[in-house]
N, C-alpha and C positions, 0 to 999 in steps of 0.2 A: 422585412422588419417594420418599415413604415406604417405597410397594409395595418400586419397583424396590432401593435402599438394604436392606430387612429382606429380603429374596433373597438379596440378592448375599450380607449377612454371615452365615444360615442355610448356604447352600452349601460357604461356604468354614468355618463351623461343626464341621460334619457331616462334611466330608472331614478337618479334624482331627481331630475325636474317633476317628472310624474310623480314622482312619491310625496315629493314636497308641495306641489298643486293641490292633492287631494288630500294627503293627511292633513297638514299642519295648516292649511287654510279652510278648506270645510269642514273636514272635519272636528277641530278642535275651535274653530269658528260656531260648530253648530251647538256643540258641548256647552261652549263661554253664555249662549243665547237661552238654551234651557234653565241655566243657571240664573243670570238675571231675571227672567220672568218667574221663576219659582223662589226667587228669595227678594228684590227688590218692585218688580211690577205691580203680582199679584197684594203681598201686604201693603203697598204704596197705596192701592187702590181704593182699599179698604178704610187706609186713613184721611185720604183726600176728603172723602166723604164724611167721616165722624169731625174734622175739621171744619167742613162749612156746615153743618148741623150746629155745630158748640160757636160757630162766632155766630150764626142767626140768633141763638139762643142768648147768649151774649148781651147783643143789642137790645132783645128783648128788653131784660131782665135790666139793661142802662136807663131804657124808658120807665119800664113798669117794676119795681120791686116789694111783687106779691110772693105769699109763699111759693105757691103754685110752679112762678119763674124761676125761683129759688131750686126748687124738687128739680123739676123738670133740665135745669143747666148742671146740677150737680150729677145727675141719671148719664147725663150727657159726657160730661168731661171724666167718668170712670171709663165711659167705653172707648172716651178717646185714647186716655194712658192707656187701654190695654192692648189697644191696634197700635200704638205709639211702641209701646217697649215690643212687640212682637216685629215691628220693622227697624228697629234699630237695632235688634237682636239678628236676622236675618243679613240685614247690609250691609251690618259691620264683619260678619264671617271671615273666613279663610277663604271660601272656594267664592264668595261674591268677591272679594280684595283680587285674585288672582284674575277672574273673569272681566276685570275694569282697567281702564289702561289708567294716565296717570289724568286725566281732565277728569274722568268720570270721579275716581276715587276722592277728589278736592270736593265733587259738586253732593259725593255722598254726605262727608262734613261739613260742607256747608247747610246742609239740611239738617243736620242734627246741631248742630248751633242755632239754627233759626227756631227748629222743635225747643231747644233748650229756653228761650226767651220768651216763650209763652207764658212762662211761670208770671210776667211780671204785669202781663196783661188782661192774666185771670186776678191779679191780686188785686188789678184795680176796677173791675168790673166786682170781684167782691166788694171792697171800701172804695169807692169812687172818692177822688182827694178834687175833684174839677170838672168839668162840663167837656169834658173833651174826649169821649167817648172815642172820636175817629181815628185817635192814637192809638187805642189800645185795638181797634178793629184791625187796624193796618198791619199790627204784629201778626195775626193770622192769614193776613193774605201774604205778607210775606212770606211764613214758610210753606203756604202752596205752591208757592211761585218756585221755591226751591226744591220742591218735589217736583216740578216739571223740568226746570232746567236739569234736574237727573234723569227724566225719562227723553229729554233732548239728545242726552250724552251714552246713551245704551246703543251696544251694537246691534245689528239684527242678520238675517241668513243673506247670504250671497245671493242674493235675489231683487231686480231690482222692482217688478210687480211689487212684492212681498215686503220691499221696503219704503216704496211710496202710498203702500195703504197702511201700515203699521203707523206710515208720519200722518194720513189723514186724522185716522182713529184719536191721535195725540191731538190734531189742530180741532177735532169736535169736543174733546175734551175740557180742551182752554175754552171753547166758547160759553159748553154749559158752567164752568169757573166764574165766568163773566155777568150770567145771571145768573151765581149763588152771590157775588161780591154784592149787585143792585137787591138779589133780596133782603140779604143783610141790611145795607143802607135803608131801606124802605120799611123793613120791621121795626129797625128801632126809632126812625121818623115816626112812624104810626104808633108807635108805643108811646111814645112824647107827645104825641100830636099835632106837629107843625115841624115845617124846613126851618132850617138856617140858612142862610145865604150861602153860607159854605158845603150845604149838604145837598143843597138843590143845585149850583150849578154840578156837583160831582155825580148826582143822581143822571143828568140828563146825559152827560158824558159815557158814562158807565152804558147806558141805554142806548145809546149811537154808535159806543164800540161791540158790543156783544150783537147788536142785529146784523150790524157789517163781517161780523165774525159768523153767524151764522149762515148769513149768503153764501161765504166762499164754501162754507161745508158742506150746504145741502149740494151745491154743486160738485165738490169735489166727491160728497159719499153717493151720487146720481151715476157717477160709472165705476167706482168700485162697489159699490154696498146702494144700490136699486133702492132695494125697499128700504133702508134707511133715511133715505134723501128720498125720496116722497112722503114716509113719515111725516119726518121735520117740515118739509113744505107746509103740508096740509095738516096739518094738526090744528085741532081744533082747542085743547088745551093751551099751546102754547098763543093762539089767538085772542082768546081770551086774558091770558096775562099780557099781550100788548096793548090790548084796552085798559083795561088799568093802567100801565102806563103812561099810555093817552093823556088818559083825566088827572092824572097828576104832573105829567108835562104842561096840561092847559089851562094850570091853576090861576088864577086872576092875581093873588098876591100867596106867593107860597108859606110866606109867615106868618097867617093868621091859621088860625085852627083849622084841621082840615075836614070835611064834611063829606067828602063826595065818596069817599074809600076806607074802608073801615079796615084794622090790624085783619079782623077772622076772613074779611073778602080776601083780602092779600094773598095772606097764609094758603088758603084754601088752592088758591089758585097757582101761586109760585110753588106750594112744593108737589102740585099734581103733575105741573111742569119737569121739575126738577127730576120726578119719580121716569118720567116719560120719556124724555131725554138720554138717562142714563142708561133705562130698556133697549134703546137706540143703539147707545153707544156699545151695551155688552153684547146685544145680538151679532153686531158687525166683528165685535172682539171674537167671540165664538166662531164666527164662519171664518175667520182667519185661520183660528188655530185649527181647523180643518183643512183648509188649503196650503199651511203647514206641513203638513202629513206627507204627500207623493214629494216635498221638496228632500226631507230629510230621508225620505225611504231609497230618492234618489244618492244622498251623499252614502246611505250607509255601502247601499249596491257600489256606486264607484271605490268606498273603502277594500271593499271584498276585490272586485278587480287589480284594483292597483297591488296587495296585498300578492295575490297568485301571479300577476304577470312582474311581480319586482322578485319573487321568488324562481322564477324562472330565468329571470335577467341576473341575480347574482349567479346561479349553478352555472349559467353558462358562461360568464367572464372567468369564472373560478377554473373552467376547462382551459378554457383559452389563455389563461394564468398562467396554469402551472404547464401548459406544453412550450408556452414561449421563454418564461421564466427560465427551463435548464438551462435553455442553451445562452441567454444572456446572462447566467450568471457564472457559470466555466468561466466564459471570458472576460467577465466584468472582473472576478475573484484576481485573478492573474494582471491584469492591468492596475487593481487595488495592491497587489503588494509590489509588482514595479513601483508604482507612482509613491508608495510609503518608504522604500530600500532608497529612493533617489531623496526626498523630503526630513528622509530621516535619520542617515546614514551618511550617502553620497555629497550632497551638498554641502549640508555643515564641514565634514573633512577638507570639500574644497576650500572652505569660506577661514577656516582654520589654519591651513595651509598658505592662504597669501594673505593672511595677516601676519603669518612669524615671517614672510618676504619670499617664500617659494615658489617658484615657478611650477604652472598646471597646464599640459595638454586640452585643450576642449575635446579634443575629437577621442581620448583614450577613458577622460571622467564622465565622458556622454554616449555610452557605446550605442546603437538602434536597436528599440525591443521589436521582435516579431509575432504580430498576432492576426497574420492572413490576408484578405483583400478583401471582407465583407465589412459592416457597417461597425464592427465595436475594430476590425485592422486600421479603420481608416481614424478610428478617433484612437488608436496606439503611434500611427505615422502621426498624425495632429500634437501628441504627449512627445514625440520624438522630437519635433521640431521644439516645444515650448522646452525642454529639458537643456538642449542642446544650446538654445537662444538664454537662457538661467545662467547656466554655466558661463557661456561668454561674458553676459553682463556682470555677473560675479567680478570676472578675470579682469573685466573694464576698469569699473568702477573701481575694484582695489587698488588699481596703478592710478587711477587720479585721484584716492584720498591720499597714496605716499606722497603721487608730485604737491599737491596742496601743501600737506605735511611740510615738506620739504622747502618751499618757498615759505611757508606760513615760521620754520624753524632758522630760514637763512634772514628772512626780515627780521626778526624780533633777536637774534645774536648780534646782528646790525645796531639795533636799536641800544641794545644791554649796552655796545662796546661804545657808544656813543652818551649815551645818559650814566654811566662813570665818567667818561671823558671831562663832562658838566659837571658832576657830582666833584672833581678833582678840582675843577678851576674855582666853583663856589667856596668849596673849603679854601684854598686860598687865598679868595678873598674877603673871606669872611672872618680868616685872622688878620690881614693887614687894616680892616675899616675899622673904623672908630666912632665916625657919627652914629650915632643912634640908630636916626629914622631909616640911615640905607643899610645897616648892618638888618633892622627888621625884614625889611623889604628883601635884601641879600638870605636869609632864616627863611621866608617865606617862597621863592623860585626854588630854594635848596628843598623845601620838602613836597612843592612841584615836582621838581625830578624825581625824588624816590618815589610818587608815586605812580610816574612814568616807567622806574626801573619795573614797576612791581605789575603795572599792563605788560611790559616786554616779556617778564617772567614767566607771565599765565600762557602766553601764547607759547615759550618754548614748553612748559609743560604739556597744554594742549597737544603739542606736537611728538610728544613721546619722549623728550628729552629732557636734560637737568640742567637747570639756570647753571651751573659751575661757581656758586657762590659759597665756601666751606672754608672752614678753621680747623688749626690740625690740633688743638689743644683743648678738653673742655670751655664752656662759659657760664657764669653763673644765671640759673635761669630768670632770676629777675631782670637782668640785662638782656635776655631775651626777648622777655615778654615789653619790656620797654620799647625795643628795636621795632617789635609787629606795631606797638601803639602808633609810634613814631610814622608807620607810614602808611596812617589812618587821616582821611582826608580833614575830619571833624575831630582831630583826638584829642581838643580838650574837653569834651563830654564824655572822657573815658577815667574812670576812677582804679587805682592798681591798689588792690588788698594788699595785706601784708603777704608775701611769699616767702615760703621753705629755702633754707640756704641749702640748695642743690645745683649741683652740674649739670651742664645738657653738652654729652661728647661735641666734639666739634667737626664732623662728616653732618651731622644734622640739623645744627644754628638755623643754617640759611632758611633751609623748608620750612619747618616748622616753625620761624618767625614768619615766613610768610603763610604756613596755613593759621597760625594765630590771627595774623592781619584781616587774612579773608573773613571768620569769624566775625571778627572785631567791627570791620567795617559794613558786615552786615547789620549786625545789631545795630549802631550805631544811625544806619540809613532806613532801617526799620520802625525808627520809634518817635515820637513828639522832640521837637526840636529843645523842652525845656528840662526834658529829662538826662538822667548818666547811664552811659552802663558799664560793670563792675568786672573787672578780670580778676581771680583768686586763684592759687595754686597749693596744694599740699599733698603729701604722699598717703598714698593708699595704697592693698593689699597688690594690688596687680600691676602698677605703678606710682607715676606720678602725675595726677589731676589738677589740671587747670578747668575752669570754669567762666563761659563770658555769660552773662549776664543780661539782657536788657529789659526796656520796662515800656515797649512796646504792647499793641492791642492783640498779640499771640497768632496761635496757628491750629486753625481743628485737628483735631488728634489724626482724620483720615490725610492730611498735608503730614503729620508728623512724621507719620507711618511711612507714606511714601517718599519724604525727602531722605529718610535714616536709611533705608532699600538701595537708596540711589548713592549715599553716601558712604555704605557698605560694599554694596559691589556698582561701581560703579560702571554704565555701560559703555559705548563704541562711542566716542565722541561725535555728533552729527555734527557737520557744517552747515546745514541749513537751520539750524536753531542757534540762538544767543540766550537761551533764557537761563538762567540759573548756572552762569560758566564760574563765579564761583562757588560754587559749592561742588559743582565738577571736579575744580582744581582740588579742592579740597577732599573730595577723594579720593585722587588720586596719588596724593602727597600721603595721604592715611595707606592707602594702601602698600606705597614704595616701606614704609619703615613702620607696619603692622599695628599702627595706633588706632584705637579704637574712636569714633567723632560720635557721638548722639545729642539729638534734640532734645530736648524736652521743657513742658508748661513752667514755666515762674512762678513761684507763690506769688508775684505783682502781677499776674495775668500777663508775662511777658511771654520771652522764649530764654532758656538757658542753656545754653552748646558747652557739653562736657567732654575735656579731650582727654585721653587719657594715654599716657605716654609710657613705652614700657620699661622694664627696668636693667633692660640690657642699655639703654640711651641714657639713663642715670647715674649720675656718681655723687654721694653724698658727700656733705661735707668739705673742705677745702682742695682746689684743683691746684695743679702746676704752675708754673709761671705762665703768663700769657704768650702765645706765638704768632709770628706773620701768618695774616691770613692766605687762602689758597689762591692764586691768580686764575681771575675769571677770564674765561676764553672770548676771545676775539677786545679783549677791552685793557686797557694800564689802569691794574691797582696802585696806590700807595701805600705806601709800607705803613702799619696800624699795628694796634694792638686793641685785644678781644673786650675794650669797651662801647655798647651802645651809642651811637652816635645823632642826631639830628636827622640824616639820611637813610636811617634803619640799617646802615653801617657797622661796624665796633672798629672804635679807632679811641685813638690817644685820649685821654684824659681831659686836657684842657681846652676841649672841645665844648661849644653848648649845646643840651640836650634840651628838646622841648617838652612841656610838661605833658604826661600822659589826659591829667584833665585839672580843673580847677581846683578840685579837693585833696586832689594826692600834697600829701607834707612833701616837699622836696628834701632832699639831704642838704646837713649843712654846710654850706658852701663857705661858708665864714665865721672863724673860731668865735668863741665868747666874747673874748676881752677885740674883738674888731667890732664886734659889732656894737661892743659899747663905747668904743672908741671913734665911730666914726666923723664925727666931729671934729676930731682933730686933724689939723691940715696935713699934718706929716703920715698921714693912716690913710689918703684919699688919692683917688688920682687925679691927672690935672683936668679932668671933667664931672667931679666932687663925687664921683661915684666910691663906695668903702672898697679897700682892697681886698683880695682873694688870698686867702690863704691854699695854696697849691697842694692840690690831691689830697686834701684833708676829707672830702667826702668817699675817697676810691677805698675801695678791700685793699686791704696788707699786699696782699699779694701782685695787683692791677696798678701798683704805684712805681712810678719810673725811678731808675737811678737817678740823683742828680747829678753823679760826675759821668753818664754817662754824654759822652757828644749826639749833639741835635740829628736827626737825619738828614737834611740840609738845610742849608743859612737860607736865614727871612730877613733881607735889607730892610733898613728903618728901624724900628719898637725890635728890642730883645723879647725871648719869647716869655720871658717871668714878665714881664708888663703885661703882653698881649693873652696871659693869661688871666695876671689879675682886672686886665679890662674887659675881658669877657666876662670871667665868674662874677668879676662885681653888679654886669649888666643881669645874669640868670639869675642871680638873686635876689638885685632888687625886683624884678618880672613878677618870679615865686611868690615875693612876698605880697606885694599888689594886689594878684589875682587869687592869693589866698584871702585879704583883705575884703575882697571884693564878695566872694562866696559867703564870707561871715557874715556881713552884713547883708547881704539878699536873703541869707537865712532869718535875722533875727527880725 
């Protein structure tokens, strides 16, 4: 299996490499080459030249502005635009763009920008505005310059012969460039008749680089191109134009009129050179593209090879395919639907199985599959073992999330039965005090605890099970949603709309004040500290809708998406995450009593969490008398009745409630005629606070007998004091902090 497998992929190896060596490097290397020279060299070539013609002419015409110069630059600059648009038409193409990588394609636009600004340096050689002719020259040699840095940037054949003479033929190029830039210079000197300072030292410059430029060539074209480079050596035309230059390097003062060298001697000589030179350079061009030839006729021959023996190299991995192919696939087929029966069947039923707490065999849910002692038996015994090690770890793992479970449910009934315990003694002390500051302070640990009760909580629900927190009588749901405010860390930033006077049974109160809570206090920790957020409730067609609100910086819709997923079906609780446990809780508590939770954007750019509660947990309208709540396991309740309390409790009446947020209107705690009356001594108490008028804010129905007896004696203060010195204290609070809002508003 081995053998045949290390064949098969050496074969089909070796035909890539080879295919890809010769096709897609020479050959489509040789393709890219033909293409730049038939659309960017050859027209380049042609314009280099009509280029240094039109700036000689140029200069001319700077010095002398006869018609003749005139004729003769305008003859000139037609043929340059028409070699101009025919090379910008060419190397702008499709197949030159494609044939350039990405340096060349910048260095094309860069030449066609620099061609572009010639406009501005024929205009001023027409209307000369200044003496500064060598501005406008410069613009031309500029864009020579950037037709070379294109022929810098062209690829050429896989050949390194072939591409260190392609780079000579470039470097004799620049040099005759060199002496077309000093004829330039020296025509329109001679046109003017005398240097400038500035134009003699660039004269002599110009003259020192193109002869050093010409050394290195005649040497370099002496062992590629022979006769080339003895040309150039010995040329006698070009000797001649070094005499001239001679006599005008040895001018005694170069600013006085020049005498010794006439424009026609110049002329005559610089472009016999010029013509000579370029003979040179095209001869050497030519014999290249001959020695060209056996390169390319080489790559097409290796295209042909590689072609017939890549065709002989698939037909025969193709054999060798399909005879090792059957029999690997028998048994591959067979091992693929074991391994999908176990992945997609077997497992899950285990994984299902000791989640509801059932006890699983490993050795009967993992039976050994059989597929021989060759090389796919031995990766079935390998699947044997990893199926069989699944299963156990399954079987592991689910006994240490119950123990977890388990500990994680015995801690936190510990805790519930302990934070009542506290929750019982604060209430007690919080009717018997009276000072102020420590009855706030006493208000303030009390709504510590409930929201310690309300971490205890999470964690038994986490754990599968139900806080045991329930009333067997309806309650109305605004006292509901007061109870979630209530054990909200920040809940005086929480505003309570007006709510529908409905029932919420009483098997439900608990939870869903605490999935309100969660809610709540999400929002609430979500958002700018200077902001509210709004709870509102009212019935709709499928039930009954509450809405929190906040005006926080929101949530992208792909977070929306996937918290509402998570909040719908909620998944397997991880223990190694903490992130988002309540909104976990939260659907989980949705889920036990079918309430519907969704997210969604704020018209404030916030987030707004709609719950929607169904209508079998509703009862409209007025409910029964209130009843003792249900005793929560492992913990002493006291005996209450089904009013909202400080601690997210519902207890007695004469209890203080904290306000939901600053803006909510509290109920009135204190009839009319007290509050007009507070001023009077006999209407106050003996800490000048106005009296309470008792359960004058409660429903008709939430209001205590008065002849009924206390549930037990409170030594000290009768409990009608210790209520009107509570209420008088929630009232005046109420009123302050509604005071306080008005005026931060106005």
């Amino acid at each position: 299996m081995r053998t045949k497998i290390t064949a098969l992929l050496l074969s089909l190896a070796a035909l890539w490499v080879f295919a890809a060596w010769v096709t897609l490097r020479e050959g489509v290397n040789l393709l890219w080459v033909q293409q730049m020279d038939q659309r960017i060299s050859q027209p380049g070539d042609v314009l280099l030249l009509d280029l240094q013609k039109e700036r000689r002419l140029s200069m001319i015409l700077a010095g002398q502005r006869d018609p003749a110069n005139v004729d003769a630059l305008r003859e000139q600059r037609a043929a340059t635009d028409k070699s101009r648009a025919e090379y910008t038409r060419l190397a702008d193409s499709t197949l030159a763009r494609l044939a350039s990588d990405d340096l060349l394609e910048r260095r094309i636009d860069a030449s066609f920008t620099a061609l572009n600004e010639l406009e501005e340096a024929r205009q001023w050689f027409d209307n000369p505005s200044s003496q500064y002719a060598d501005w406008a020259r410069a613009r031309y040699t500029d864009a020579i310059a950037a037709m070379f840095r294109v022929y810098d940037g062209m690829a050429t054949l896989d050949d390194d012969k072939f591409a260190a003479d392609t780079r000579m033929l470039v470097a004799a190029n620049r040099a005759r460039e060199l002496f077309s830039q000093e004829d330039a210079l020296v025509s329109g000197v001679l046109a003017t008749g005398r240097f400038t300072t500035v134009s003699y030292n660039e004269f002599v410059q110009i003259v020192g680089a193109q002869r050093h430029a010409y050394s290195e060539v005649v040497q370099g074209l002496s062992e590629a191109f022979p006769k080339a480079g003895e040309g150039i050596s010995s040329s006698a035309t070009r000797a001649k134009a070094n005499g001239l230059e001679d006599q005008l390097i040895g001018l005694a003062n170069p600013r006085k009129p020049i005498r010794t060298v006439t424009l026609s001697e110049w002329s005559t000589a610089s472009s016999a050179w010029l013509d000579e030179g370029y003979g040179y350079v095209r001869g050497s061009g030519d014999l290249l593209i001959e020695a060209s030839i056996p390169i390319a006729a080489g790559v097409i021959v290796r295209l042909i090879l590689a072609g017939g023996l890549g065709f002989l190299a698939v037909v025969a991995s193709a054999i060798l395919s399909v005879t090792t192919a059957r029999h690997l696939v028998q048994q591959l087929e067979r091992l693929r639907d074991s391994a999908h029966e176990l992945a997609d069947v077997r497992l899950p039923d285990v994984v299902d199985r000791l989640g509801q707490g059932e006890s699983v065999d490993v050795k009967a849910e993992a039976p050994p599959l059989e597929f021989g002692d060759d090389d796919i038996g031995k990766v079935g015994q390998a699947f044997n073992a990893v199926q069989e090690t699944a299963i156990r770890t399954a079987v592991e793992q689910a006994e240490l999330r119950r123990g977890i479970r388990d500990i994680l449910l015995s801690l936190a009934r510990r805790t519930q039965a302990l934070v009542h315990r506290q929750l019982t003694l604060l209430d007690v002390m919080e009717r018997r005090e009276i000072d102020t500051e420590e009855l706030e302070d006493l208000f303030k640990i009390d709504h510590l605890a409930t929201r310690m009760r309300r971490n205890a909580e999470n964690l038994i629900i986490l754990s599968g099970a139900t806080p045991a927190r329930g009333w067997r009588r309806p309650v109305p749901m605004v006292d509901v949603v007061r109870s979630a405010v209530s054990e909200v860390e920040d809940y005086t930033r929480v505003t309570v709309m007006p709510i529908d006077e409905v029932h919420l049974v009483g098997r439900a109160v608990a939870d869903i004040a605490h999935l309100l809570a969660e809610l709540i206090e999400n929002a609430v920790s979500f958002s700018p500290p200077y902001t509210y957020a709004q709870v509102s409730g009212h019935m709709v067609a499928s039930g009954y809708a509450i809405e929190v609100e906040d005006r926080g910086l929101g949530m992208s819709d792909e977070n929306l998406e996937l918290i509402n997923q998570r909040i719908a079906h909620p998944p397997e609780f991880n223990l190694s995450s903490s992130v988002q446990l309540g909104l976990y809780v939260v659907g989980k508590l949705a889920e036990r009593y079918g309430i519907q939770v969704m997210l969604k954007r704020s018209p404030y750019k916030g987030t707004t969490a709609v719950v929607i509660i169904p209508r079998e947990l509703i009862e409209e309208g007025e409910s029964g008398a209130p009843s003792k709540p249900l005793t929560v396991v492992g913990a002493s309740m006291p005996e209450s009745t089904d009013t909202p309390s400080r601690n997210g409790e519902l207890f007695s009446a004469p209890a203080l409630v904290p306000p939901p947020a600053p803006a909510v209107e509290a109920p009135p705690a204190v009839s009319a005629s007290s509050a007009e009356d507070a001023s009077d001594p006999s209407q106050t108490t003996p800490s000048g606070l106005p009296v309470r008028v008792p359960q004058a804010s409660l429903a008709s129905q939430l209001r205590e007998d008065p002849n009924e007896a206390p549930a037990e004696d409170d030594p000290g203060r009768s409990p009608e004091e210790i209520r009107r010195i509570v209420g008088a204290f929630q009232s005046g609070t109420l009123r302050g902090r509604a005071a306080s809002v008005e005026s931060e508003t106005e």
